[in-house]
C-alpha positions as CSV (number, residue, x, y, z in Angstrom):
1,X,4.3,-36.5,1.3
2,X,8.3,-36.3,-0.2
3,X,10.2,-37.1,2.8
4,X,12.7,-34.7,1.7
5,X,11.1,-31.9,2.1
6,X,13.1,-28.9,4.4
7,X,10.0,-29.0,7.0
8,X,9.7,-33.0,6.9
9,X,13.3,-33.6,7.8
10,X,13.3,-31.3,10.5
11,X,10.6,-32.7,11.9
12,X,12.4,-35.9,11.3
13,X,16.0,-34.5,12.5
14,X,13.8,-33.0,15.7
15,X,12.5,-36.7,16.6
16,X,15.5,-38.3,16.1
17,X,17.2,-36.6,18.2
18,X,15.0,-36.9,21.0
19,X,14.5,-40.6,20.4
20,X,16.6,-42.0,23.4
21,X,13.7,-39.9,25.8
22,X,11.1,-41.4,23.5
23,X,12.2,-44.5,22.5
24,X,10.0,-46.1,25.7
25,X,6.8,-44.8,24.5
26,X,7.1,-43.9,20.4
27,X,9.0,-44.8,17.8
28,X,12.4,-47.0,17.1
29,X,13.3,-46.1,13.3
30,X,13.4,-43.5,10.7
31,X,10.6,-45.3,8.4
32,X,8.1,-45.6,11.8
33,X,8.8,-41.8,12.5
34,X,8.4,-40.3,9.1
35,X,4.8,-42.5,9.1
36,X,4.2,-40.3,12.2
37,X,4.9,-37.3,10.2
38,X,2.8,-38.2,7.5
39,X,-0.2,-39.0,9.5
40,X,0.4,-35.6,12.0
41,X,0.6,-33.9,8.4
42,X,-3.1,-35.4,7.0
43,X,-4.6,-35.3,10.4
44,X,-6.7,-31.8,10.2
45,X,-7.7,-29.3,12.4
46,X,-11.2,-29.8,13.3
47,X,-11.7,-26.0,12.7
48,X,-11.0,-23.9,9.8
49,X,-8.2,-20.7,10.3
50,X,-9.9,-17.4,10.8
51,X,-13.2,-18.5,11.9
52,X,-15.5,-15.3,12.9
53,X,-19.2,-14.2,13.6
54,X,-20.3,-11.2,11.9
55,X,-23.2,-10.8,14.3
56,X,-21.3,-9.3,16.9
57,X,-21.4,-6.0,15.6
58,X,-22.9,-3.9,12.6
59,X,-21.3,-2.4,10.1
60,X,-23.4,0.8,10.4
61,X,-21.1,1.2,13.6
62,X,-17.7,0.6,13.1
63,X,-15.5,2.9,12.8
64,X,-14.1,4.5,9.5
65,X,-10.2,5.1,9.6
66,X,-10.6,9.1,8.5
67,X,-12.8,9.5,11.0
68,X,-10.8,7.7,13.9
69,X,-7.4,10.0,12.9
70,X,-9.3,13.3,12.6
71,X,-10.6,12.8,16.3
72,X,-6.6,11.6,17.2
73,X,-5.6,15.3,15.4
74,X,-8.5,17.3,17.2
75,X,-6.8,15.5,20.5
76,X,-3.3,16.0,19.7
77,X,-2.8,12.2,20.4
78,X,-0.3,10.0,18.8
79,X,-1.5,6.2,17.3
80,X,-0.8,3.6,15.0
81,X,-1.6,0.8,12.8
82,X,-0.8,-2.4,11.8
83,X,-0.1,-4.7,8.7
84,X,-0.3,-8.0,7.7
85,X,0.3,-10.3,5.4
86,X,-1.9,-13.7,4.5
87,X,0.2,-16.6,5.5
88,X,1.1,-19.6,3.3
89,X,1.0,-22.3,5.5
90,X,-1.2,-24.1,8.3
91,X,1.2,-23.7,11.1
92,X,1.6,-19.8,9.8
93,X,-1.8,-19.3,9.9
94,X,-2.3,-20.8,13.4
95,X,0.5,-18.8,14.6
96,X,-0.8,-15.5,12.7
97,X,-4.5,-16.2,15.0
98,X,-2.6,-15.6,17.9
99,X,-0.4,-12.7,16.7
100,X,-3.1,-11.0,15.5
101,X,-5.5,-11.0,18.8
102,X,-2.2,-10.3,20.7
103,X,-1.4,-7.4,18.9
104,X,-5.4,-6.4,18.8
105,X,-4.7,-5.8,22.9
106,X,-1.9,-3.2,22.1
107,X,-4.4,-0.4,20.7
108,X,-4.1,0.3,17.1
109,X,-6.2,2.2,15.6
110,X,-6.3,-0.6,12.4
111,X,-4.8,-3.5,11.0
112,X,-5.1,-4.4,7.4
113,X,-4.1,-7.1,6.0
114,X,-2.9,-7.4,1.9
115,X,-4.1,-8.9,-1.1
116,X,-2.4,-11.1,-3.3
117,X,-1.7,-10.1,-7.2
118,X,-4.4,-10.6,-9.1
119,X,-6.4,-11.2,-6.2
120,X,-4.2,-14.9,-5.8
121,X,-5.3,-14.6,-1.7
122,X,-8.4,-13.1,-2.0
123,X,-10.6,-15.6,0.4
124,X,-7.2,-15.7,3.1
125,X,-7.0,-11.6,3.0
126,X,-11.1,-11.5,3.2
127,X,-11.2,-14.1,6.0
128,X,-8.5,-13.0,7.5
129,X,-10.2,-9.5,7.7
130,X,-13.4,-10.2,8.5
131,X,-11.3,-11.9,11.9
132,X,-9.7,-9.1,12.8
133,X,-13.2,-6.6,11.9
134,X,-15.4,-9.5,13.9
135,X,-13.2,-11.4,16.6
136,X,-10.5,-8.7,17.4
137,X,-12.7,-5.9,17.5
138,X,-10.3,-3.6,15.9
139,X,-11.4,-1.7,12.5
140,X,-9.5,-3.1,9.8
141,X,-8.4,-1.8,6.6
142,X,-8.5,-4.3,3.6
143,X,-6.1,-4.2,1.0
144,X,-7.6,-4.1,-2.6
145,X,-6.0,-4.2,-6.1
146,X,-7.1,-4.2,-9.8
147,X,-3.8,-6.1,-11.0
148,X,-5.5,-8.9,-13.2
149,X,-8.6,-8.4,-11.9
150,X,-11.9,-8.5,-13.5
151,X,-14.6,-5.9,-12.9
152,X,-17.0,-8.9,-11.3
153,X,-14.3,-9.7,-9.1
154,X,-13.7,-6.2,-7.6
155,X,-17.7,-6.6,-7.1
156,X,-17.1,-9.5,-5.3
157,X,-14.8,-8.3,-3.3
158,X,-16.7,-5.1,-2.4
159,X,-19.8,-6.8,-1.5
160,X,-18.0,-9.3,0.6
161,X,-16.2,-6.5,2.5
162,X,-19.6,-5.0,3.1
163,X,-21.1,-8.2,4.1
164,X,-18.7,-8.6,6.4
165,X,-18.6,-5.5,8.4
166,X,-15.7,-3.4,6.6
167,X,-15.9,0.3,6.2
168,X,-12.5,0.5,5.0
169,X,-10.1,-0.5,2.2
170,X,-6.7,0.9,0.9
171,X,-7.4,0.8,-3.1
172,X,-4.0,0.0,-5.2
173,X,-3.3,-0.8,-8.7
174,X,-0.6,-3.9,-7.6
175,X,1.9,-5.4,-7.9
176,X,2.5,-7.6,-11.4
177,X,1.6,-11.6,-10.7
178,X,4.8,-13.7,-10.1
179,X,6.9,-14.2,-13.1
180,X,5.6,-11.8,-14.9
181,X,7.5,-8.8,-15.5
182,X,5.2,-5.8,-16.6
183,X,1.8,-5.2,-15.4
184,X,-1.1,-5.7,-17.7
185,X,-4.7,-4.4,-17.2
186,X,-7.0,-7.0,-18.2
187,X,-10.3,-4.8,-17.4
188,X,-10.6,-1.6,-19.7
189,X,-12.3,0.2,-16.7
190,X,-9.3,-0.3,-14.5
191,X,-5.6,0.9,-15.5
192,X,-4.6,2.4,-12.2
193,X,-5.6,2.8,-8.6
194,X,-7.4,5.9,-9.4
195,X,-9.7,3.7,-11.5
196,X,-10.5,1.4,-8.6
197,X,-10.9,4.7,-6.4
198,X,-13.5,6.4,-8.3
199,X,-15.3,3.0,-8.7
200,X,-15.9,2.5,-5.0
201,X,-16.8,6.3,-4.5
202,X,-19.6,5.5,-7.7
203,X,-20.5,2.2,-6.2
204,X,-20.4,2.9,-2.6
205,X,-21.0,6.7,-2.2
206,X,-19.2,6.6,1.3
207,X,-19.7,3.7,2.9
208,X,-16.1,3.1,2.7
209,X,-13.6,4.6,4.1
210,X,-10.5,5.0,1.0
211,X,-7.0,4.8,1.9
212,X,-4.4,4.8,-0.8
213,X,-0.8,4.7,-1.1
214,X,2.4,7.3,-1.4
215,X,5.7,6.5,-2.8
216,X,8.3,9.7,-1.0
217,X,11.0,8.3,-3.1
218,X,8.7,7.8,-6.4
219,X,7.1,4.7,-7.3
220,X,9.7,1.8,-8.4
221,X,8.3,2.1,-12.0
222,X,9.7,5.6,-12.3
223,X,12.9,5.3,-10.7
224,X,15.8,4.6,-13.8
225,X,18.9,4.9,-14.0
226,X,20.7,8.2,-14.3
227,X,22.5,8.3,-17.8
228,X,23.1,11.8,-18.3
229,X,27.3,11.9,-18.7
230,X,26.4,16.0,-17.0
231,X,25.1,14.4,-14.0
232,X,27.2,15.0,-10.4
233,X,26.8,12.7,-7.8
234,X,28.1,14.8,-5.5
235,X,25.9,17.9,-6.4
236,X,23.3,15.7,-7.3
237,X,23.0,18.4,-10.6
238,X,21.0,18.4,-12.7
239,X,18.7,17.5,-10.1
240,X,16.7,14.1,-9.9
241,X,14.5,12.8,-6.9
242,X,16.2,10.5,-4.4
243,X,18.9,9.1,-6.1
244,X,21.1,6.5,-5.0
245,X,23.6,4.1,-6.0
246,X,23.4,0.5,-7.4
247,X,25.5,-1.9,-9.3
248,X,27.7,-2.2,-6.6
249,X,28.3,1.7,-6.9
250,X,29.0,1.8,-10.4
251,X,25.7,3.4,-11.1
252,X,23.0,5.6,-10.3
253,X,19.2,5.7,-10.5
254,X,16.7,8.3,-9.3
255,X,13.4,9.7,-10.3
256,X,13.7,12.5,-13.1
257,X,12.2,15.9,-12.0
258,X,9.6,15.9,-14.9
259,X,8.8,12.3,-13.3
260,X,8.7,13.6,-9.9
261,X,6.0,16.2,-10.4
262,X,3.9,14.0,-12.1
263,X,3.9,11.2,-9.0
264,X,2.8,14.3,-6.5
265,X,0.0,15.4,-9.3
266,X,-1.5,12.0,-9.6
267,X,-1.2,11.5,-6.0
268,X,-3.5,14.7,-5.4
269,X,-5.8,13.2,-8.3
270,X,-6.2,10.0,-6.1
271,X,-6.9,12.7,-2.7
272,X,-9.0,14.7,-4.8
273,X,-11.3,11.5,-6.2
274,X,-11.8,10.2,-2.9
275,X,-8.3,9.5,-1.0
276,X,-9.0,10.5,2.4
277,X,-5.3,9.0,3.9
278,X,-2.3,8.2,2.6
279,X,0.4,5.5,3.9
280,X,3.6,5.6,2.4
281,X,5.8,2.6,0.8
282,X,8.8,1.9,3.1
283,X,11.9,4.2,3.4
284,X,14.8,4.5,5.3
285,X,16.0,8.0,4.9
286,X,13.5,10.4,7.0
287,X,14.5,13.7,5.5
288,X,13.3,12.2,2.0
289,X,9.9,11.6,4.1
290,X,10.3,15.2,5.3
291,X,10.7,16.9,2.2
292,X,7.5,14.8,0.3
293,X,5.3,15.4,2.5
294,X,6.4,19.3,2.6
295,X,6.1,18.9,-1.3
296,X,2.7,17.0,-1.0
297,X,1.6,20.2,0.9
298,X,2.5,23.3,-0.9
299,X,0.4,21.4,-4.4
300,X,-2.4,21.1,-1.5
301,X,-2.7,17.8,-0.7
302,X,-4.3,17.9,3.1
303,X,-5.0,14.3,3.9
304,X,-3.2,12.4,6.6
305,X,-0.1,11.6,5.6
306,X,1.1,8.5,7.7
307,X,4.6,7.2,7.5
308,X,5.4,3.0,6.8
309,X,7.2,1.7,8.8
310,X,9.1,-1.4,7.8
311,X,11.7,-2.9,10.6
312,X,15.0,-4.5,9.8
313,X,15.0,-8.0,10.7
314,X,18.1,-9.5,8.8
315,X,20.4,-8.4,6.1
316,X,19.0,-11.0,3.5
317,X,15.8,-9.8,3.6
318,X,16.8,-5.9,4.2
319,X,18.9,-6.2,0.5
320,X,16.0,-8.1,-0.9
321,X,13.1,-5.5,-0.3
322,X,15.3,-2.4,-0.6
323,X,16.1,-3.5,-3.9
324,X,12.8,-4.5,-4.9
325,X,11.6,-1.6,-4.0
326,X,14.6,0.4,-5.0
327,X,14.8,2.4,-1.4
328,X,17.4,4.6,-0.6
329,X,19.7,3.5,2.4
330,X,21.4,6.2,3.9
331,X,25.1,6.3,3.9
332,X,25.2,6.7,8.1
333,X,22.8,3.1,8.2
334,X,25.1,1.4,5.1
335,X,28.5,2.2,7.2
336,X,27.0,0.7,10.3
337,X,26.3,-2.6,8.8
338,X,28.8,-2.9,6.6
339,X,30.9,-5.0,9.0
340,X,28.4,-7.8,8.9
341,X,27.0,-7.5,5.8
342,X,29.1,-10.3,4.1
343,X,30.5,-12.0,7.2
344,X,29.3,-15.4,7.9
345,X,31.2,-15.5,11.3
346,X,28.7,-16.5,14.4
347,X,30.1,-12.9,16.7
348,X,32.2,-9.9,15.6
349,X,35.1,-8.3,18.2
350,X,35.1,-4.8,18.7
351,X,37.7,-4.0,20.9
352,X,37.5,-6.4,23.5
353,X,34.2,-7.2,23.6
354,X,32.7,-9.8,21.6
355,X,29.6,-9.2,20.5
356,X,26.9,-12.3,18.1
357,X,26.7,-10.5,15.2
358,X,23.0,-11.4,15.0
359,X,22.3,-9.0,18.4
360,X,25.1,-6.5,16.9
361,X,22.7,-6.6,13.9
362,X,19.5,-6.8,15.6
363,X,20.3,-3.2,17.5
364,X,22.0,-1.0,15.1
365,X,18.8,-1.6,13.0
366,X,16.5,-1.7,15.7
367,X,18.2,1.8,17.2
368,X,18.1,3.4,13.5
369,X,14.4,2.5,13.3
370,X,13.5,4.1,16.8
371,X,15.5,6.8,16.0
372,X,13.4,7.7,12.6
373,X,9.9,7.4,14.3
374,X,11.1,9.9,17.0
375,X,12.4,12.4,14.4
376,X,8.7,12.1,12.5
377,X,6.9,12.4,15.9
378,X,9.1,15.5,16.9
379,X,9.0,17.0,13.4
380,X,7.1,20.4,12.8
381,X,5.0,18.5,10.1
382,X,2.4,17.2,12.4
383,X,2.4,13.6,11.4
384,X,-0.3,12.1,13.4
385,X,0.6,8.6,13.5
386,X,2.7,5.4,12.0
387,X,1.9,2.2,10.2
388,X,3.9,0.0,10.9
389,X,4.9,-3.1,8.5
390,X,5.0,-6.1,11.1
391,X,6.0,-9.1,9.0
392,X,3.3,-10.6,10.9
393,X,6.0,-10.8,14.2
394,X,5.0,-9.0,17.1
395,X,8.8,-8.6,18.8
396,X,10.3,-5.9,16.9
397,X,6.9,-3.9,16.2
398,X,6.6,-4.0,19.9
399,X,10.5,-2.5,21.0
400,X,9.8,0.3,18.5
401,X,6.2,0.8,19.8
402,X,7.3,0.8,23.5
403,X,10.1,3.0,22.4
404,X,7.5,5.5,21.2
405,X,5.0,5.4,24.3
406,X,2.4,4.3,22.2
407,X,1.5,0.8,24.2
408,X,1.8,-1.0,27.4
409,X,2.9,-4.2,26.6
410,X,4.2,-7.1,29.2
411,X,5.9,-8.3,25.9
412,X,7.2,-5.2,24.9
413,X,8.5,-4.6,28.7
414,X,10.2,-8.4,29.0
415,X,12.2,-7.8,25.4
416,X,13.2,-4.4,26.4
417,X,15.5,-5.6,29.4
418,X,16.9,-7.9,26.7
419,X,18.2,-4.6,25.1
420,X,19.8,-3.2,28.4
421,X,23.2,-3.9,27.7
422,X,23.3,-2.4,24.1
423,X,22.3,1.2,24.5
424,X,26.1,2.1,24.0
425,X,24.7,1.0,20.3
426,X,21.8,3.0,20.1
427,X,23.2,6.3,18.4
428,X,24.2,7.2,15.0
């Protein structure tokens, strides 16, 4: 074990620290604690992560996402869902146990759980979801991808989901593997998510249950930047999709109309081959949402269209994903943060009030979130449900659940009176 390591020295820093109310019992150097490390480190849980019995149910009865919204619609009754991602470490997986049978108690409908590129997690996501399937009791929908995957392996993976009580899975074509920089089919039979869709439906007739994705600003891959010198910002004219700006401003990128058409035809060649519900990439600017799934309508596209949900949880990691994803951030939601985007101070003064700019942080995102899930529940476009993107974190997914009425959670009631004094910064 390198006893530099980020985790080693704070376990190190963490001990140290508390040696004077140890010293009487443990340890009386550096050398004698970071053998103590090493030794907590190779000492193994006796059980392995995400342990389940399949027995406990068939999959012959459990339920099938379409089928579980179109009762919700026939009720005029609001739900959600949940998503996951496979941790990376021991503790993370311990902790993501507990998250995920805590969050089970909420109610959602589903919780899915992703796959790796290239199938790189394949056993974590497929042990992962037979826990949630078999120990949690709640239906979950398994991510599945044909990036640098081989026909046998999509097999595999089928028959395992099968095996293992799944009726549903959200078919993708992926993301490229890390470091590479263009995707690469590496199977003839499988270019594109509509590939992997009408395999299942051959395979499987409909034992599964197909979800598959929506992009209501275009998929990344389409979105360029706008070079035409006739192009008006302003008047966005000529017209592209969802543009907005990058290079610091300098620039512009969008989705070309020609472009644009062609993501809503092959999305209704994905419905029409077996889609039966569609959950949208992350996005921050509702009316965008609005006006796709009006879009996705009028071409007749009449699936569930179910809005992601992705909270903000810091500014790092907000600039990372919106740009990976290249998502549109509304000028309202840029002016709000932009006094601690780049500040490194520990609280910010407004007026006379002083506020930690974390909490400042934490609300204007947290109100701009709630405030985007109320305008899709109150919209006139019927939107039956949202998924929301948890990070595997409970906390935030919880205020904006509470917020919408959707669960009765202690949690969710204990960090709601943390917000009590911030409402003054819950309006846009």
């Amino acid at each position: 074990m390198n006893s530099s390591t980020k985790q080693t020295d704070l376990v190190l820093w963490l001990l140290l620290t508390l040696k004077r109310s140890l010293l009487p019992f443990f340890f009386f150097d550096k050398k004698t604690l970071l053998a103590f490390v090493v030794l907590f480190e190779e000492t193994k849980r006796e059980k392995e992560d995400f342990q389940y019995d399949t027995s406990k149910t068939s999959g012959e009865h459990v339920a099938k996402i379409a089928d579980v919204i179109a009762k919700h619609i026939k009720a005029k009754k609001k739900f959600f869902s949940l998503e996951y991602f496979p941790p990376k470490t021991d503790a993370t997986s311990a902790q993501l146990e507990v998250t995920l049978c805590e969050m089970s108690s909420w109610g959602p409908q589903w919780m899915d759980i992703t796959w790796g590129a290239g199938g790189t997690t394949s056993e974590l996501t497929s042990a992962i979801a037979g826990y949630i399937q078999n120990e949690c009791g709640t239906p979950c929908l398994m991510h599945l991808t044909c990036t640098n995957m081989e026909k046998h392996k999509i097999d595999d993976a089928l028959s395992l989901a099968r095996k293992i009580n799944l009726r549903n899975i959200l078919a993708l074509r992926g993301d490229a593997p890390k470091g590479v920089s263009e995707w690469t089919a590496v199977d003839s039979g499988f270019t594109c998510a509509l590939d992997l869709i009408k395999y299942i439906k051959q395979e499987y007739k409909d034992y599964f249950s197909i979800a598959i994705s929506g992009y209501p600003e275009g998929h990344p891959n389409v979105r360029h930047k706008i070079t035409d010198p006739k192009w008006n910002p302003k008047t966005n004219n000529p017209k592209y999709w969802a543009p907005r700006p990058i290079e610091n401003g300098k620039a512009w990128e969008g989705v070309s109309m020609e472009d644009w058409q062609k993501e809503l035809k092959y999305l209704k060649e994905k419905v029409d081959h077996g889609g039966q519900v569609i959950i949208t990439q992350l996005f921050y600017d509702v009316d965008i949402f609005f006006e796709f799934v009006k879009q996705a309508r009028a071409i007749g596209i009449r699936v569930p269209i179910l809005p992601g949900i992705m909270p903000i949880r810091g500014y790092a990691l907000f600039a990372r994903m919106a740009d990976f994803c290249k998502t549109v951030i509304p000028d309202k939601l840029a002016q709000a943060l932009e006094p601690v985007k780049h500040s490194d101070a520990q609280v910010l003064v407004v007026g006379n009030i002083v506020f930690s700019i974390a909490i400042f942080y934490k609300y204007i995102c947290m109100a701009w979130i709630k405030q985007m899930c109320r305008a899709i529940y109150d919209s006139e476009l019927d939107i039956p449900g949202v998924h929301v993107y948890t990070m595997n974190t409970h906390e935030t997914p919880a205020l904006i659940l509470d917020d919408l009425r959707l669960i009765e959670s202690n949690h969710a009631l204990k960090v709601r009176e943390k917000e009590a004094g911030f409402k003054q910064m819950s309006t846009f």
